[in-house]
SERO-4910 file (N, C-alpha, C, O; in steps of 0.05 Angstrom, whole numbers):
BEGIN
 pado doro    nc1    nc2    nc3   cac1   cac2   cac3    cc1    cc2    cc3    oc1    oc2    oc3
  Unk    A   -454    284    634   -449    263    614   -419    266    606   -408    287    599
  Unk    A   -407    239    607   -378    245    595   -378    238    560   -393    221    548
  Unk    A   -363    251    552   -353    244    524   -321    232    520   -303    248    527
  Unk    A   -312    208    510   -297    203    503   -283    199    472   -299    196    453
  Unk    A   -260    198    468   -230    196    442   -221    179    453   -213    174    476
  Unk    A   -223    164    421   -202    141    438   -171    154    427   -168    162    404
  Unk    A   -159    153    437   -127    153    438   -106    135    436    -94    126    455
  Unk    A    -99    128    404    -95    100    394    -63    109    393    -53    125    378
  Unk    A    -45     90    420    -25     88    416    -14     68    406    -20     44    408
  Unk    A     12     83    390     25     51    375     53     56    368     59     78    358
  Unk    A     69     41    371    103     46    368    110     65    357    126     82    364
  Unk    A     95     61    329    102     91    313     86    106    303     83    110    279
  Unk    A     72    116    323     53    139    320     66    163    315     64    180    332
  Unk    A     77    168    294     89    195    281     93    195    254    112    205    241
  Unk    A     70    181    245     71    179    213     63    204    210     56    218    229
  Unk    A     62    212    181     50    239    168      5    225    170    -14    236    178
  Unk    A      8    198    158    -20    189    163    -33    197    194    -53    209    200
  Unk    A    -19    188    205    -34    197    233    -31    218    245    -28    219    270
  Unk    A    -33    233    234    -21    265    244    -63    268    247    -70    274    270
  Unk    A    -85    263    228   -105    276    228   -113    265    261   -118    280    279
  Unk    A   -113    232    261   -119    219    291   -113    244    311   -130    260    321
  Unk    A    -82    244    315    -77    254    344    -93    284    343    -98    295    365
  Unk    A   -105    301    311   -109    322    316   -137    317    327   -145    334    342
  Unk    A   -150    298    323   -179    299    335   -180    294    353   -203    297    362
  Unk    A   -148    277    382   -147    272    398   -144    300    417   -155    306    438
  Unk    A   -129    312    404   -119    339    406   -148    360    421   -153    370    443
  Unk    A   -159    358    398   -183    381    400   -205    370    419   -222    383    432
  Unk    A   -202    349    416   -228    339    435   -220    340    463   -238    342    480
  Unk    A   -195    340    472   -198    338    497   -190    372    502   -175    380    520
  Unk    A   -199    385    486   -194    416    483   -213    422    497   -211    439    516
  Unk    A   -233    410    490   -263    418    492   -272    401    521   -293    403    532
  Unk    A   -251    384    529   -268    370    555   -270    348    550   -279    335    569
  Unk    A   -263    330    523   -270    307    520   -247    291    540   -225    300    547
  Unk    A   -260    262    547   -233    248    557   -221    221    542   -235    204    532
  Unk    A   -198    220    541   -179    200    531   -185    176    536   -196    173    558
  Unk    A   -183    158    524   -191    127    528   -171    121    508   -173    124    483
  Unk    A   -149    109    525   -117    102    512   -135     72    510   -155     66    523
  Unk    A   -119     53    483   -114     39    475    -93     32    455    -94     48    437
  Unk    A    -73     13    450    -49      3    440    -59    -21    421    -74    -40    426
  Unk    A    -46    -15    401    -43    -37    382    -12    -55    374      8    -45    365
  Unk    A    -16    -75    379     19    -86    376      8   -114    352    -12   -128    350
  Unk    A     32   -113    337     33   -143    310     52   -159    332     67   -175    321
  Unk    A     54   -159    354     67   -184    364     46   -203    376     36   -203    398
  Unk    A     43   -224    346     22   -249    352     22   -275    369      3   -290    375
  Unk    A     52   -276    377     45   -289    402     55   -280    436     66   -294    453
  Unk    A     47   -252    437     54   -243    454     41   -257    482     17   -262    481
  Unk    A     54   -261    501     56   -274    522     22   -258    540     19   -234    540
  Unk    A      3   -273    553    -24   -270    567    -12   -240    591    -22   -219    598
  Unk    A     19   -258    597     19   -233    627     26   -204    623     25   -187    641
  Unk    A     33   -199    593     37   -182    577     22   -165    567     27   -141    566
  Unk    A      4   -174    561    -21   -161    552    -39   -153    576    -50   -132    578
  Unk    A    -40   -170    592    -58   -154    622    -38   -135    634    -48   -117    647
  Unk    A    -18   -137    632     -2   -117    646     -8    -93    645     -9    -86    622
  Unk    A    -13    -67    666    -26    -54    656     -3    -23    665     -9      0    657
***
């Protein structure tokens, strides 16, 4: 069985707030868990070929 974290990237992922996120990203894949990246962007009319781009 796999276990997954998701792994929430975002421009400025280096706040003092997100410090707890990356630590649970941290530890879980300590233990074997795996990463499941996802991105959040405020650019609302960002272009379709943009967003599939992978």
């Amino acid at each position: 069985m796999s276990y997954w974290v998701f792994d929430h990237i975002e421009v400025d992922d280096y706040l003092a707030f997100d410090k707890p996120k990356r630590d649970v990203v941290t530890f879980a894949t300590a233990i074997g868990w795996q990463k499941l990246p996802y991105f959040i962007t405020a650019w609302s009319d960002e272009p379709e070929a943009s967003i599939r781009a992978a």
